[in-house]
N, C-alpha and C positions, 0 to 999 in steps of 0.2 A: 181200915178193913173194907169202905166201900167199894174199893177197886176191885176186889177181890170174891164180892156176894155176889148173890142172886136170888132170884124170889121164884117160889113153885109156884104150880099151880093153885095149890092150896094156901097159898100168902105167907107159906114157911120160909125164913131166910135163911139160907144155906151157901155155907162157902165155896167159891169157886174153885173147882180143882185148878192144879196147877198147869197142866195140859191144853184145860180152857183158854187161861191166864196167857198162858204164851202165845195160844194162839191168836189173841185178841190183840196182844203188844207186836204179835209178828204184821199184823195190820198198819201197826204205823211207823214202824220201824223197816220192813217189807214191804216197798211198791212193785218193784220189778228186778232183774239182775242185778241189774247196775248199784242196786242199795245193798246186797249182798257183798259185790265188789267191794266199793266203798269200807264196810265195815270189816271187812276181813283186811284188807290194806291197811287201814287204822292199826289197827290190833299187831299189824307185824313190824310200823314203823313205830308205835311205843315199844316195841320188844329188844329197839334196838339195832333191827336188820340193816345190814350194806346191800345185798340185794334181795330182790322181789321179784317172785313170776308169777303173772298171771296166764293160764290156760283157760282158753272158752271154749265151749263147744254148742251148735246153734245159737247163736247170739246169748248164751247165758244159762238157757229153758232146763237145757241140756246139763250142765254143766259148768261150776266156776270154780276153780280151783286155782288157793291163794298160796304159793309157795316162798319162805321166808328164811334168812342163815339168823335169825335173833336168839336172844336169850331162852326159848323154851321153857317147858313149863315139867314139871314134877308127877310123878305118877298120876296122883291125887287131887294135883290142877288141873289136871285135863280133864276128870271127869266132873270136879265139880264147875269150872267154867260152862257147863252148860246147863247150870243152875239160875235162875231167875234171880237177877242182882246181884249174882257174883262180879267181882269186878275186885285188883289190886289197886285201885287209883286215887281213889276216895276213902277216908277215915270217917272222915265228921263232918257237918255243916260246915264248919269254916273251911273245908278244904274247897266248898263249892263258888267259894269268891276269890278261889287264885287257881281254875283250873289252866294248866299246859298242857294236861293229854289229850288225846284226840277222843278213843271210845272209853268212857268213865259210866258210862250208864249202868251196866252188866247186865244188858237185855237184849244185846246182838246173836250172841250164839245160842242163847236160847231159846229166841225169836225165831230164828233160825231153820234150827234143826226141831219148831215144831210144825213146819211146814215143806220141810223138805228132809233128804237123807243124807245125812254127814258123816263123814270118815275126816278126825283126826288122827295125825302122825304127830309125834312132837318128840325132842329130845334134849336134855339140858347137855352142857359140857360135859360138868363133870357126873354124869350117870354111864354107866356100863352099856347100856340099853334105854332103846326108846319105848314110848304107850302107844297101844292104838285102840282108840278108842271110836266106836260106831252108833251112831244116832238114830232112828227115822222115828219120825212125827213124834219126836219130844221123849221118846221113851229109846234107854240105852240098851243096844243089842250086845254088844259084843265090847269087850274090854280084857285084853292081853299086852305083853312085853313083845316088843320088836323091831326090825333092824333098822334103824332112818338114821341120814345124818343129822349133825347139831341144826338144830332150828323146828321149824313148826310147818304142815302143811297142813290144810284144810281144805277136802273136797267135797263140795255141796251138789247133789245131783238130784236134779226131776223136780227143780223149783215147784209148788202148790199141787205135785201130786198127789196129795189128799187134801184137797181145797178146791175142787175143780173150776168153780165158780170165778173163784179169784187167777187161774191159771189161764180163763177166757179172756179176761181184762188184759192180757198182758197184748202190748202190740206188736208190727210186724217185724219179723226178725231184722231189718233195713232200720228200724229205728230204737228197737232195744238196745241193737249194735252201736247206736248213733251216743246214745246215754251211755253206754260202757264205756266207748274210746273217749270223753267228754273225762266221764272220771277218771279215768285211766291221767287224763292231762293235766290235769290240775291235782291230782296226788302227787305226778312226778316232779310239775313244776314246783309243788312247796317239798320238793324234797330232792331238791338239784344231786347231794352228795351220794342218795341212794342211786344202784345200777337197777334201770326198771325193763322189762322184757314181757311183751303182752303177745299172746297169740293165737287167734281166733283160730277152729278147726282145719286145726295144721300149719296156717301160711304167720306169719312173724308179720305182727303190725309195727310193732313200737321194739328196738334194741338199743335201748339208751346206757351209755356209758356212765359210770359215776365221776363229774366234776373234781378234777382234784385240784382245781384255785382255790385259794385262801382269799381270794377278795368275794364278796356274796355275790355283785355283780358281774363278776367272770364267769362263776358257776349260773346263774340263773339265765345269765345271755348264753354259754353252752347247751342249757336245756333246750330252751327256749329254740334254737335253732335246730336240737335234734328232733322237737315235734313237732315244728313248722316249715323248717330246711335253710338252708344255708343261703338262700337267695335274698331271706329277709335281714340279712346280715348286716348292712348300711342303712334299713328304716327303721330299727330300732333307738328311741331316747330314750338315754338314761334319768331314774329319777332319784333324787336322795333329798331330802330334806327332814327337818325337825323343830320341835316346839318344845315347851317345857314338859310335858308328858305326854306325847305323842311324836311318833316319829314312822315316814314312809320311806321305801326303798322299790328299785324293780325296775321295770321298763314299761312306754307305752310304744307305739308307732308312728310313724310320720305318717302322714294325713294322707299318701299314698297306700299306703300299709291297714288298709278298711275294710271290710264286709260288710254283707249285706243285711247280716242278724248278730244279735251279739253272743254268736255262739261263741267268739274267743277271746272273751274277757273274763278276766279272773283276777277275783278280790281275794285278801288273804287277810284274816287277822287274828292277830299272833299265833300263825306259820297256818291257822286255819281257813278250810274254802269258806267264802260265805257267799249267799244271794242277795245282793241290795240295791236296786233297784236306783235309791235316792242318791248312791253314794258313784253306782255305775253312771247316774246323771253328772254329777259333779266333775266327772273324770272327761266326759264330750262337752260340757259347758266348757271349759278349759281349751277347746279347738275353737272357741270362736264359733267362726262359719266358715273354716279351710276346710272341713268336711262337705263333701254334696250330700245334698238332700236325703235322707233314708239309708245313710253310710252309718259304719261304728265304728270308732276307732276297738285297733287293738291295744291290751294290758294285762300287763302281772303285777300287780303292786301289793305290796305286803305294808299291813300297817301294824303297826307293836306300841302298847300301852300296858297304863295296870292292867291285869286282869281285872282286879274291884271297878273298874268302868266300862266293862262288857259283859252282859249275861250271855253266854253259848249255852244256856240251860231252858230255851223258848221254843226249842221245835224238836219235834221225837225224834228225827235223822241229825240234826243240829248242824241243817244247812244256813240257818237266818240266827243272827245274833241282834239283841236289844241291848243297844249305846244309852248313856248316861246323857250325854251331850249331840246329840246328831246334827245338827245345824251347824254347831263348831267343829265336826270336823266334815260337814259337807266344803266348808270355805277351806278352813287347812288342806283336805285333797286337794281344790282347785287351784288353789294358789300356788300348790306345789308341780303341778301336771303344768298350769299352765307357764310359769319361770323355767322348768326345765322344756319346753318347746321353745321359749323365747329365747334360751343360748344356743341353743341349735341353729334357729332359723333370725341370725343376725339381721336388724337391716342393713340390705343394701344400700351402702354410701357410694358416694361419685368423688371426686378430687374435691377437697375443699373442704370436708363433711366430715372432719375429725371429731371424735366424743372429748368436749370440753366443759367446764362447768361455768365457764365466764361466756357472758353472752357474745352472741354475733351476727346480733340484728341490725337491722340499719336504722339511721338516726331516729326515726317514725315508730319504731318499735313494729313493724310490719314489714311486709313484703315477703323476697322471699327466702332472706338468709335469717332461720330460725335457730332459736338454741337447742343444741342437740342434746349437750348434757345431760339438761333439765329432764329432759322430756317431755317440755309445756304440753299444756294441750293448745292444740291449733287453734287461732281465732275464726270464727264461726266464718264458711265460704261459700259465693254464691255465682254464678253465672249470672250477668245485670248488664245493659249496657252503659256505655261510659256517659255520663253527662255534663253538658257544657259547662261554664263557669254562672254562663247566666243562669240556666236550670237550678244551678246547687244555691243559688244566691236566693233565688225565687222561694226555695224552698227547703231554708236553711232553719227551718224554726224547731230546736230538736224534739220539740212538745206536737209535735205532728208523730210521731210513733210512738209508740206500744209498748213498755217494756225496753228500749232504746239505752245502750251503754253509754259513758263519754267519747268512745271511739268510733261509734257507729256511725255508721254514716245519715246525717240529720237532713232526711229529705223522705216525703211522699212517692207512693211507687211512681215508676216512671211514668211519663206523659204517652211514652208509645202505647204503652196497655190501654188505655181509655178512649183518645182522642190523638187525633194528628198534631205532631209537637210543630210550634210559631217557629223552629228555630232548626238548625242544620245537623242536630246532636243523636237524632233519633234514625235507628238503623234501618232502613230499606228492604227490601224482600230479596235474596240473593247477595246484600253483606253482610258483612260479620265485624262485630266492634272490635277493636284493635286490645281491650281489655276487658274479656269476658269473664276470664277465672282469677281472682284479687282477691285476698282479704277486704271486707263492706268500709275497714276504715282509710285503705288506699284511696279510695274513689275522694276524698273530703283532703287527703294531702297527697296527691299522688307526684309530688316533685320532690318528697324527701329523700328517697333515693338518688337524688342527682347533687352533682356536683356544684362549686360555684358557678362553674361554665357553665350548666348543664348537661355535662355528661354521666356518666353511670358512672360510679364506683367502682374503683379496683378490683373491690371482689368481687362483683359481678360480672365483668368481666373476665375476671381470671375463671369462670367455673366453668365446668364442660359443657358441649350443648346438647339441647334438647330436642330432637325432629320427630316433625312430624307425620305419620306413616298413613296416606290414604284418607286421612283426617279419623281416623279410628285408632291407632297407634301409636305409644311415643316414645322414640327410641334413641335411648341415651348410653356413652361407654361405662365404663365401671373400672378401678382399678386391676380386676381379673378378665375383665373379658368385655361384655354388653347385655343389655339388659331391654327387653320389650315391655310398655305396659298400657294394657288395654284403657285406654281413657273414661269410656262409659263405666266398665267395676269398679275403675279407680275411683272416681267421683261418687257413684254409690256408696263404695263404702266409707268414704271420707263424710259423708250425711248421714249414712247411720248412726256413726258414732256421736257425730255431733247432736243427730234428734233425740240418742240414750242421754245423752248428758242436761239436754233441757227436760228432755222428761224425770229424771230424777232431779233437779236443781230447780227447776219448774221458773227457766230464764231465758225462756224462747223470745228471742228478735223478732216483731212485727211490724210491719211494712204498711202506710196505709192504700188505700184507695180512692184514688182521686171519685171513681162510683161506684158503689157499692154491686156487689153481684147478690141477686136474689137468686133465692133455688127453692124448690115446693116441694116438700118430704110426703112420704107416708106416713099415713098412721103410725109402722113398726116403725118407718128411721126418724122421724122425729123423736119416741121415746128414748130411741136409742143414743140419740144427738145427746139427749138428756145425763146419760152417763158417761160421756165423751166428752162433755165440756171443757172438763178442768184438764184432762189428758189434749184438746187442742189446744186452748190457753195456753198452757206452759208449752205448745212448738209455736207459736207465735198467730194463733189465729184469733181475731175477731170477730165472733161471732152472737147475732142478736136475733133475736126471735121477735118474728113481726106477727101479725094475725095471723090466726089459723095457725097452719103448720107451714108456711113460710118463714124464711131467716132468710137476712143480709149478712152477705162475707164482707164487712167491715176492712179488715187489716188479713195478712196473711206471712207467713215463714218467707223469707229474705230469700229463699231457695226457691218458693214455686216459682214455674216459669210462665210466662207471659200466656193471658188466656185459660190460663186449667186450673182455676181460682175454685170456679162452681164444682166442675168434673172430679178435681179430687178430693173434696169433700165428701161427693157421693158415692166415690171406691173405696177411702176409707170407712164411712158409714155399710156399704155391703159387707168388707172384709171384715167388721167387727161381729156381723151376723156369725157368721162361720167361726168365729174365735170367742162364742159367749160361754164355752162350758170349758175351757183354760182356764188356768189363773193367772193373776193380775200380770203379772210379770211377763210371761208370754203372750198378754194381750199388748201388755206397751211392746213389748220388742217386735211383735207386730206390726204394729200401728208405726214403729219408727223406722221399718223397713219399706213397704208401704212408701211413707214419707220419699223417702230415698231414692226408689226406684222413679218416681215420677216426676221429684225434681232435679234429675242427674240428667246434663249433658246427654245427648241423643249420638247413635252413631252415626259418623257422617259428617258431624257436626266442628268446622275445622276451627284451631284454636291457634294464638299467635306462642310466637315462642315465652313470652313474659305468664303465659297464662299453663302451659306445660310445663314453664318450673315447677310454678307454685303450685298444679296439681300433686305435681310427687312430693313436695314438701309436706304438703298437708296429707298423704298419705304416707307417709313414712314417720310421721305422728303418732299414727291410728297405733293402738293396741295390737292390733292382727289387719298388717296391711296385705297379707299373702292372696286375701279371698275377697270378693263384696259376699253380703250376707245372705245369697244363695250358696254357694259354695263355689261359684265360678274365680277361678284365679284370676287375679290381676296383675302379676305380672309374671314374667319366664326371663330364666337368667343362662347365659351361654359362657362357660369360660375360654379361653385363649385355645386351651389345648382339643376341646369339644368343637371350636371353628378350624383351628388347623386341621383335626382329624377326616371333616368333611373336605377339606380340599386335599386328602390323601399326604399331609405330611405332617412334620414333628413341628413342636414349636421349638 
């Protein structure tokens, strides 16, 4: 009865009328039109309806009328549905742990019409005659027999005209609109087979046909195109997947197919809309970084379980629902979003490059014929110059590095970073080593790829080549056509991925230093060094804290490049300022992006062709070689017929 009292003045407690009552439920059940909408659509797609029209007039304020062919209701339902907790949907408690209907509450219409004026029409089949029944502010004016066809309408007019207060609150008619056509999309979209028809004061928004495929995905890509248009017809992915009691279906978009708020995505679970925020996460995590920066992808994705593992009974409109398990099925979306982008967006193979499960490396287990099958992941790559036999001999002791595998290559950073090398090995200013981009354990057997002669391999020579374009560019055929791929993102993202993976493995390659680089922190970034340790540690940094707030860079990642030892210590150290109120996860992938950008090839920067293989090898590894981790793509692909076209003929 608490919900229901109230205290005088005099400390008597006294029940609240029911007038009160709704008006107070009409509070939170009644924000603006759009929840009007919302619950009258509800009500006519439990009833049954093939079609639904909605009339607006002034974005709602005016007017919302919910026109429906369903089941209809009985003299005697029409008048008690505007009774406070009326409702056919619910029996008992236990019905509340296997809800399928949408409005189960029975505090819509009553909420309703005690804040606005309502005129039901209804009629079942089989009755002679329809009710009309008339509401305002809670109290019924008028109730007679008359003439409507089978189904239900509901016209709500002069929303909070006896609530003035709350009628101020409402915004500008540009964005109440903006919330109507919103719900208006995502009721049609979970209900592809219904015909939906919206129409704001007079002009026809929305004339959606009802789907009549029998496949889910036929009809939800139908919808789906009649609220978005038919242009987005080719960047739509399909999703489908399943677990042992969880199962998704729907579409997302192809990473062209984005906005710039996530006004058009939409969750569904079991067939209802929800707000989730963690789970809308899960669905962009899944694009990698093929998305730019402040993009959303689009979705419709419908997820189906027990009911008994979703409460839809946590918010008075029951836009947010409370999961049993939310972390297991933040991974299940993502895993599913992201395998149905990955059949979409095949890699790009060149001749040679068939999916096989038996290996087809070369004797060394490196270089740059990898097993595709597998899908290994790449051995850790660096831009290094080549060095002598004498250098590698000098400085063959593999207990001079850090963390150091049996493949690595067992030597101190090079002699050009420190001091002038005694010998011919070390690169000049204006060349470029003949093997910059290599797997580190090439450099330690770089003849295993040769023959007894010394020539190359068959299959390395049998494989298409690689050019290179301006020294920024490398452009190789493809069995469809050709293929551009920017060298700088390529290599970015080829070290991201590789820094995510010592950051969680926490088995970063370190390199030593013939001298150590000192650097003098601040007060703030020394503390902050402090919490950073173990996250440079595992990407291969050495680092020791001398007096004061001095530290020696010791050892550093096989990636940094020559000289920016000190420097990107102290960008990583700023960048982590700006990223201290994220969590941990978002600060590593920070920090390994960071990494990436600073030890990735420069543009300009020209490479031999042994070194543009292995780039695209080792990006066509990657998880998502599509982007580096800004969202800049890395590569673009032309087919036969997209080249012939620009020369004006067929192929």
């Amino acid at each position: 009865m608490a919900d229901d009292t109230a205290t005088s003045e005099d400390g008597i407690i006294q029940v609240m009328s029911d007038r009160l009552a709704n008006q107070i439920a009409a509070g939170e059940v009644v924000q603006r039109p759009a929840s009007v909408e919302k619950e009258l659509v509800e009500n006519a797609i439990d009833a049954g309806a093939s079609s639904i029209e909605v009339i607006l007039k002034d974005a709602g304020s005016t007017l919302v009328q919910v026109i429906d062919d369903g089941c209809g209701m009985s003299a005697e339902d029409a008048v008690r549905c505007f009774e406070r907790h009326a409702t056919s949907k619910i029996q008992s408690v236990d019905d509340l742990e296997r809800i399928r209907t949408l409005g189960f509450r029975g505090e819509a219409l009553a909420s309703i019409a005690a804040v606005a004026q309502v005129e039901l029409k209804t009629k079942r089949v089989e009755d002679d005659a329809g009710t009309l029944v008339t509401v305002e502010g809670g109290e019924i004016v008028e109730q007679r027999p008359c003439a409507v066809p089978d189904g239900t309408s509901v016209a709500v007019r002069n929303l909070f005209y006896n609530i003035p207060a709350r009628r101020s609150f409402l915004k500008t008619p540009a964005t109440e609109l903006k919330h109507l056509t919103t719900t208006a999309q995502f009721l049609a979209l979970a209900n592809p087979r219904i015909a939906f028809r919206v129409e704001h004061d007079g002009h026809e928004h929305y004339d959606l046909t009802a789907a009549e495929a029998e496949d889910p995905h036929a009809a939800l890509k139908h919808r789906v195109l009649g609220l978005f248009g038919d242009e987005h017809a080719d960047e739509l992915v399909p999703v489908e997947d399943s677990s042992s009691d969880l199962t998704v279906t729907g579409f997302v978009g192809e990473p062209s197919f984005h906005r710039k708020t996530r006004g058009e995505q939409f969750l569904f679970v079991n067939e209802r809309y929800v707000k989730d925020r963690y789970l809308s996460h899960a669905v962009k995590k899944a694009y990698g970084d093929v998305l730019p920066d402040g993009a959303f992808p689009f979705f419709a994705l419908f997820l189906t379980m027990d009911p008994r593992r979703v409460d839809v009974n946590v918010h008075p409109q029951k836009a947010e629902v409370k999961f049993d398990d939310q972390s297991g099925i933040y991974g299940f979306l993502r895993s599913a979003v992201r395998r149905a982008l990955g059949r979409v967006h095949a890699t790009p193979q060149m001749e040679g490059e068939e999916e096989t499960d038996e290996s087809d490396q070369s004797p060394s287990g490196s270089g740059p014929l990898r097993n595709r099958g597998s899908r290994s992941r790449p051995t850790p790559t660096s831009f290094q110059p080549r060095r002598s036999s004498d250098e590698e001999g000098a400085s063959g002791n593999p207990s001079s590095r850090s963390g150091s595998s049996p493949h690595s290559v067992p030597s101190s950073r090079s002699p050009s970073r420190d001091r002038q090398s005694n010998d011919d090995s070390s690169v000049s200013p204006g060349e470029q080593s003949d093997e910059l981009y290599r797997p580190p354990e090439a450099a330690s057997d770089e003849k295993s790829d040769m023959g007894a002669t010394g020539e190359e391999s068959e299959a390395e020579t049998d494989r298409r080549p690689v050019w290179g374009l301006h020294d920024t560019y490398i452009v190789t055929p493809t069995d469809t056509g050709m293929m551009l791929v920017d060298q700088r993102a390529a290599h970015v993202r080829v070290l991201y991925e590789q820094n995510q993976r010592r950051l969680q493995q926490e088995q970063g390659t370190s390199q030593q230093l013939l001298f150590p680089h000192t650097v003098e922190l601040s007060p703030t970034d020394a503390d902050l060094l402090d919490d950073l340790l173990s996250d440079l540690r595992a990407l291969g940094f050495e680092v020791e804290t001398m007096s004061g707030r001095t530290v020696a860079v010791r050892g550093v990642p096989t990636d940094v490049p020559d000289g920016d030892e000190g420097g990107i210590l102290e960008e990583i150290l700023e960048q982590y300022k700006s990223e201290q109120d994220t969590v941990e996860d978002e600060r590593r992938d920070q920090l390994a992006r960071t990494m990436a950008q600073k030890s990735a090839v420069r543009r300009g920067q020209p490479l031999s062709e042994s070194e543009r293989r292995s780039l695209l090898d080792d990006l066509f590894e990657c998880e998502m070689p599509y982007a580096d981790p800004t969202g800049t793509p890395t590569l673009a692909k032309w087919s036969m017929e997209e080249i012939a076209d620009r020369f004006g003929r067929q192929v």
